[in-house]
C-alpha positions as CSV (number, residue, x, y, z in Angstrom):
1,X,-0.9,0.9,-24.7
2,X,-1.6,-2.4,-23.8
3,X,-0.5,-4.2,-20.7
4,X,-1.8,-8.0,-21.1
5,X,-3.4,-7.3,-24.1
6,X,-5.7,-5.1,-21.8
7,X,-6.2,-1.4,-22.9
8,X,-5.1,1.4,-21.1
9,X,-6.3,5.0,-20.4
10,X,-3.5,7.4,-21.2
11,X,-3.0,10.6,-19.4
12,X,-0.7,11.8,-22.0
13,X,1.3,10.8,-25.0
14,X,4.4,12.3,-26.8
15,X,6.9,11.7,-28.8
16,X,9.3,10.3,-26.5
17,X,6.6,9.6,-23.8
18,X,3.9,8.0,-22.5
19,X,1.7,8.3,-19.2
20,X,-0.7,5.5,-18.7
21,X,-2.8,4.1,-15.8
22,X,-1.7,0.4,-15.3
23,X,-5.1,-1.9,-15.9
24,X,-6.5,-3.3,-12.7
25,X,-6.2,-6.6,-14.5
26,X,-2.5,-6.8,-14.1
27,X,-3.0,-6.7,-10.4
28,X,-3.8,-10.4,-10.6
29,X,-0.7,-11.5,-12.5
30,X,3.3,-11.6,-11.5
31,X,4.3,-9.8,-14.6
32,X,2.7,-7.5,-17.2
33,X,3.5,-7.4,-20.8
34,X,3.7,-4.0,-22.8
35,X,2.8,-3.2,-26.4
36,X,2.2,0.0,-27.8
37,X,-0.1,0.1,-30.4
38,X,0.8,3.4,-33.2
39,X,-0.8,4.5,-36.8
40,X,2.4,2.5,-38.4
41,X,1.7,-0.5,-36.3
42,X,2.5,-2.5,-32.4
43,X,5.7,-1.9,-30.6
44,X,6.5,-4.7,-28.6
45,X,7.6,-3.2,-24.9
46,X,9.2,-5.1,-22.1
47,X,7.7,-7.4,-19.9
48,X,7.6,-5.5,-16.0
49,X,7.2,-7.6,-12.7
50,X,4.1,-6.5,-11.0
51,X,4.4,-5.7,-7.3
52,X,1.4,-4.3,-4.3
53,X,3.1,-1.1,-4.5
54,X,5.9,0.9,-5.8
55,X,5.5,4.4,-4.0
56,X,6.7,7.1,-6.1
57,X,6.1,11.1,-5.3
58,X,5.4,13.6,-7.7
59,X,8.1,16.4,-8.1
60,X,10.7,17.5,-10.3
61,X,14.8,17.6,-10.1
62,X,16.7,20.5,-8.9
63,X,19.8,21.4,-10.6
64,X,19.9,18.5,-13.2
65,X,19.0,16.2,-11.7
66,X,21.1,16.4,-8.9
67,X,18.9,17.0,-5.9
68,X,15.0,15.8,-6.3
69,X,12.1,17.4,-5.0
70,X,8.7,16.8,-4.0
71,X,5.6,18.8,-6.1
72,X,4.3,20.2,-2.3
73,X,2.2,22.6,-1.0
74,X,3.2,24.0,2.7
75,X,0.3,24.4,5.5
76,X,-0.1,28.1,4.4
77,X,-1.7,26.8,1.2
78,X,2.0,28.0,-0.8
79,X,4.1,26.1,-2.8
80,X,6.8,24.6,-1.5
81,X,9.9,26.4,-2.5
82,X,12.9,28.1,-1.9
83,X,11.1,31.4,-1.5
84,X,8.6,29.3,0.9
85,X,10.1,26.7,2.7
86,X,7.9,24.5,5.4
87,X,9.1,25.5,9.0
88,X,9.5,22.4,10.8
89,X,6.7,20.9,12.9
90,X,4.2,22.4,9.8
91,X,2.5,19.9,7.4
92,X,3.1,19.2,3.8
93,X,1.0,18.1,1.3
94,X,2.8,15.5,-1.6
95,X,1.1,13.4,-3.8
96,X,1.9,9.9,-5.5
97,X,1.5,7.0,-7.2
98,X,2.6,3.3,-6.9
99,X,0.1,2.8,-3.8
100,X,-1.1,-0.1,-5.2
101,X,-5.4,-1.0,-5.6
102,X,-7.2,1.0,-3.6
103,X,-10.7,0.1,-2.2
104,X,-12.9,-0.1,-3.9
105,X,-11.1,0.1,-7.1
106,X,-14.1,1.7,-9.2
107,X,-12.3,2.0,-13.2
108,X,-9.4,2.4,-14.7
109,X,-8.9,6.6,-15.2
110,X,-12.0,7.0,-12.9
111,X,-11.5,10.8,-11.6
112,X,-12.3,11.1,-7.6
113,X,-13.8,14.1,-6.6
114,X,-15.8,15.2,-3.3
115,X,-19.1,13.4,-4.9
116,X,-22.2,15.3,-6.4
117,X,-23.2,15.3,-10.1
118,X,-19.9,16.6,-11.4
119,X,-18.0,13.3,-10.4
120,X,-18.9,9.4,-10.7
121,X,-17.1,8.7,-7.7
122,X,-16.4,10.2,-4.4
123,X,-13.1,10.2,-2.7
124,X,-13.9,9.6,0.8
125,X,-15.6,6.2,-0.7
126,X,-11.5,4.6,-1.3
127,X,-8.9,3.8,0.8
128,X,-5.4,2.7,0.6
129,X,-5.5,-0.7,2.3
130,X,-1.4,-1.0,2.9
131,X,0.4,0.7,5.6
132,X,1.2,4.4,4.3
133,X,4.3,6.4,5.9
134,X,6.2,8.6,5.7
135,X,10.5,8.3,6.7
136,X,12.2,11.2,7.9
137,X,16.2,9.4,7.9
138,X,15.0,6.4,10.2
139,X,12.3,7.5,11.8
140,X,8.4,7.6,10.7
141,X,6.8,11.1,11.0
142,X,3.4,11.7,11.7
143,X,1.1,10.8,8.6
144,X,-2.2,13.2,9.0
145,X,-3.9,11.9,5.7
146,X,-2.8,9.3,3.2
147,X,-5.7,7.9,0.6
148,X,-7.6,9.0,-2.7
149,X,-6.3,12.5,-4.3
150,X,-9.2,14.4,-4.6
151,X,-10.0,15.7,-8.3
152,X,-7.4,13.4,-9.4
153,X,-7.6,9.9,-11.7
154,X,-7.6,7.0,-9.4
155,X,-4.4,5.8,-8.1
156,X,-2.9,9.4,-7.5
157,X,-2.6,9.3,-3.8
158,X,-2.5,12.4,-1.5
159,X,0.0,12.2,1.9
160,X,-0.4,15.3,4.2
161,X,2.6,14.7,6.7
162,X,3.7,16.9,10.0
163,X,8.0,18.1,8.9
164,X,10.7,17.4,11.0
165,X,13.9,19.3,11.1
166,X,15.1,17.4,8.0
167,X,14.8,18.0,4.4
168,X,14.8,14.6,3.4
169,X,12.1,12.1,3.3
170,X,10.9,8.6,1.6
171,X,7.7,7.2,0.9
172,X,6.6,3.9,2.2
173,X,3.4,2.3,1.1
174,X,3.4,-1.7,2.3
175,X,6.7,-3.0,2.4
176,X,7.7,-1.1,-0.7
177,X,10.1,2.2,0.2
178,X,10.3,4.6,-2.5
179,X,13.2,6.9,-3.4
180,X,14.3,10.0,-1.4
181,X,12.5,13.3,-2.2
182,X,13.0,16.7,-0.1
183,X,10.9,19.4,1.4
184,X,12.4,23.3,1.2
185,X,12.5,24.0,4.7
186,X,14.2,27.3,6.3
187,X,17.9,27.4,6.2
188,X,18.2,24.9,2.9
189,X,20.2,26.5,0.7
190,X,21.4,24.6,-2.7
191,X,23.2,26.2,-4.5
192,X,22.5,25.5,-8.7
């Protein structure tokens, strides 16, 4: 994939989709311009605004689609579930992307680790430089961590938030609000 004629790193291609890390490059420009380059030739792709962030959290629907929830590990180090929902007041972990650069910005599809021999670049090194919360209905809840995931390609972002008693949160990194996601928490019952 190109985006301005820039290369960049994919984190997985199929036949009907493609992951990629956006280049840092486009961070200077309004819009980005996509191409797809295959054995039989380029696909010319749409042209995307480009914004400071676009928060999105990692998870997966719930009965087709109709209910969406976050990829989360609970305090207890379980995932969050059904079987093991967060009690409110606990913490959550969620991660995701669309936080826009962080700093420093090392290289596109640089992993982030702790440090040491095994990683080029440490986590505690980057930050998020917008405004990270978290929205339970209208109200912010308390953000205990938001920057680099560790072990993670740069730009995945990990949030570590304290629950209310809702189920249902959004994202907000700058000015940008991303869509709803949930949290099982005791009681939640959703029928399939």
């Amino acid at each position: 994939m190109l985006f301005n004629g820039v290369a960049a790193p994919l984190l997985y291609v199929g036949s009907q989709q493609i992951n990629a890390i956006v280049p840092v490059e486009a961070a200077n420009s309004q819009t980005t311009t996509v191409k797809v380059l295959t054995p039989s030739g380029t696909i010319g792709g749409p042209t995307l605004r480009v914004r400071a962030s676009q928060p999105a959290v990692f998870g997966r629907p719930y009965a087709e689609g109709t209910w969406y929830f976050a990829a989360a590990l609970n305090q207890d180090g379980t995932v969050n579930s059904q079987a093991h929902p967060a009690p409110p007041g606990s913490i959550v972990t969620v991660w995701a992307t669309g936080a826009g650069l962080t700093t420093p910005y090392y290289q596109d599809g640089a992993i982030l680790g702790p440090g040491g021999p095994s990683y080029l670049f440490a986590t505690a090194n980057v930050s998020i430089p917008l405004p990270v919360s978290v929205l339970g209905g209208n109200d912010s809840v308390q953000v205990l961590y938001a920057n680099a995931a560790p072990d993670a390609v740069q730009g995945v972002v990990q949030i570590n938030f304290v629950t209310t008693g809702g189920d249902t949160f959004r994202l907000q990194i700058g000015s940008a609000i991303g869509e709803p996601f949930s949290i099982w928490i005791p009681g939640l019952y959703i029928s399939p």
